[in-house]
Structures are given as structure tokens and as C-alpha cells.
NULUMMAR-116858 format. One record per residue: residue number from 1; residue in one letter; x, y, z of N, C-alpha, C, CB in turn. Coordinates in steps of 0.1 Angstrom, whole numbers. Last residue first. Glycine has a CB too. Example, Ala and Ser with C-alpha at 12.3 -4.5 7.8 and 13.67 -1.06 7.14 Angstrom:
2
   torvex   kefi    n_px    n_py    n_pz   ca_px   ca_py   ca_pz    c_px    c_py    c_pz   cb_px   cb_py   cb_pz
        2      S     128     -22      71     137     -11      71     129       0      79     141      -6      57
        1      A     132     -57      78     123     -45      78     132     -33      78     113     -45      90
This chain:
65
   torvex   kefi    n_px    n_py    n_pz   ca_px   ca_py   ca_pz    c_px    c_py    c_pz   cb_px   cb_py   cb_pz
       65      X    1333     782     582    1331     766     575    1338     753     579    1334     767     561
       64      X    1346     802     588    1335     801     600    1329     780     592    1315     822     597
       63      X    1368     806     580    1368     799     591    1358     795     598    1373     804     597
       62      X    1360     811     548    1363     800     556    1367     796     572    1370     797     551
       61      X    1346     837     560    1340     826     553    1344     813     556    1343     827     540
       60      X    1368     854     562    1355     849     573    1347     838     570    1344     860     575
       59      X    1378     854     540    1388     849     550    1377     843     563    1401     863     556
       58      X    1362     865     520    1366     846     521    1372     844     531    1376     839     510
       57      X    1363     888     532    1347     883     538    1351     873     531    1331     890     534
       56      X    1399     894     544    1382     900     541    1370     887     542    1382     908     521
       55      X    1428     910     559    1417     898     551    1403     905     552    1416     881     561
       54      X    1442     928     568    1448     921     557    1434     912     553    1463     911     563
       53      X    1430     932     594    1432     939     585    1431     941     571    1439     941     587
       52      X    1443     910     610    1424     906     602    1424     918     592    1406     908     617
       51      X    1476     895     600    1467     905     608    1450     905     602    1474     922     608
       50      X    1481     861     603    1481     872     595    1472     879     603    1476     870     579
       49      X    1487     837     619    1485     847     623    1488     862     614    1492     846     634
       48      X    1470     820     602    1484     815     602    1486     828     608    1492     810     587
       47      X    1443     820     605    1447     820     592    1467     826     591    1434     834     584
       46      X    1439     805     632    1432     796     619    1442     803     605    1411     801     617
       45      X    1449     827     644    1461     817     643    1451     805     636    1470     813     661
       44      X    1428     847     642    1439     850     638    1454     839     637    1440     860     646
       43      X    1408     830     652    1408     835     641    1417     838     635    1402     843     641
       42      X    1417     824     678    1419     816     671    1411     820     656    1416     805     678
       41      X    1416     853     688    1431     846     691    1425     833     675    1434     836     715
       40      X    1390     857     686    1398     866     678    1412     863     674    1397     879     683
       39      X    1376     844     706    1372     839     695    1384     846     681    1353     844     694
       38      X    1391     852     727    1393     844     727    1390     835     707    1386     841     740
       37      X    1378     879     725    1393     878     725    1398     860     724    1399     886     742
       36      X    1354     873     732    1352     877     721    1368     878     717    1342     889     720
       35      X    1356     860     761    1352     851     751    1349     859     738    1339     843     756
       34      X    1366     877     773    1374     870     776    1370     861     766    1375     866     790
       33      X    1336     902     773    1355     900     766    1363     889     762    1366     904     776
       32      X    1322     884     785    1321     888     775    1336     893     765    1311     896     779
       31      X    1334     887     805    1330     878     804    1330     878     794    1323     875     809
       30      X    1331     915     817    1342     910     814    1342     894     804    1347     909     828
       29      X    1309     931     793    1313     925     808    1324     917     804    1301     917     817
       28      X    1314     961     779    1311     949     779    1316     943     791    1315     944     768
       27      X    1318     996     775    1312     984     787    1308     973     781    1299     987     796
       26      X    1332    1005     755    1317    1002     753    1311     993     761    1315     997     741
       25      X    1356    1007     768    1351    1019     768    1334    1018     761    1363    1028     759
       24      X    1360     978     765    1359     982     778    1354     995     776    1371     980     786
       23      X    1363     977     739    1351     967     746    1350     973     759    1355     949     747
       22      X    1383     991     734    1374     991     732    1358     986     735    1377     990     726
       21      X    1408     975     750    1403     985     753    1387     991     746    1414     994     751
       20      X    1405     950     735    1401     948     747    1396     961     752    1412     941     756
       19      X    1419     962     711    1402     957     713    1401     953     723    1395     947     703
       18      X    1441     973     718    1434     976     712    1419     973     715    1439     974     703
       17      X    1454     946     728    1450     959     733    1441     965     731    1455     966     732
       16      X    1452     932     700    1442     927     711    1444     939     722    1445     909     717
       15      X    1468     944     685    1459     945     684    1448     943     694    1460     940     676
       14      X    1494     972     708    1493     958     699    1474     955     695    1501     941     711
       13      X    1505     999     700    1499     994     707    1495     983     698    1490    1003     713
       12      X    1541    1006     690    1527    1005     688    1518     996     693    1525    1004     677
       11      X    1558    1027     721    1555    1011     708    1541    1011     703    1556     992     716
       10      X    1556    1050     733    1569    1045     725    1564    1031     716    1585    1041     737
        9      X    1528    1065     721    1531    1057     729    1545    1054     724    1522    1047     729
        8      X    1522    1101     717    1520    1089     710    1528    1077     720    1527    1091     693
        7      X    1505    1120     745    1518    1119     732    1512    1107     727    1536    1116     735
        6      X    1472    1144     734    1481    1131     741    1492    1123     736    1472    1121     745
        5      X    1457    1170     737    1468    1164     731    1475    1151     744    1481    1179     727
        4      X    1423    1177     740    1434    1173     751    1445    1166     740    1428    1162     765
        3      X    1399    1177     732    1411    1182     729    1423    1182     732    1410    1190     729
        2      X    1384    1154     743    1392    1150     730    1400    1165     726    1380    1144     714
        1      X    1371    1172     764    1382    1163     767    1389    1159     755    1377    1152     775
């Protein structure tokens, strides 16, 4: 099946897509989602909504402090 060509999307798929879809192709329960998306919203608007890409292990640091 990964040979299968698939087009590219007209917009780039946003982040939390992204990782919702992942969680879901690694069965997590929903529940579980709704509270690791939740923990990721305010990670990302603790560090003024810079992407997590962009940051590293002070950026984890201080939010977890």
C-alpha cells in the first residue's frame, strides 16, 4: 500500500491535524487524545504560539517549571 502515489493536499496540513492523525493511526483512545492535544494547545500558546519545531529542551524546561 505505501506505493500507492497520493497527491499533495491544496493547504498544508496544519499541526494539531497532524498529530491527532497520528495518535489515531497508533490507536490511542479518544480520551486520551483530547488530553494530549489539549496539553500541546497550551504548550504552544505558553511560548506565544511559536511552532514546537522551532524550540528545544529550555523551551520544555520552562514550561514544565
Amino acid at each position: 500500500m505505501d506505493d500507492i502515489p497520493r497527491s499533495l493536499p491544496e493547504k498544508p496540513v496544519k499541526l494539531m491535524d497532524q498529530f491527532r492523525f497520528w495518535l489515531r493511526q497508533n490507536q490511542y483512545s479518544y480520551r486520551t487524545e483530547q488530553t494530549y492535544v489539549h496539553w500541546v494547545i497550551k504548550y504552544i500558546r505558553y511560548h506565544r504560539l511559536r511552532h514546537p519545531s522551532t524550540m528545544g529542551a529550555r523551551d520544555i524546561e520552562a514550561f514544565l517549571s
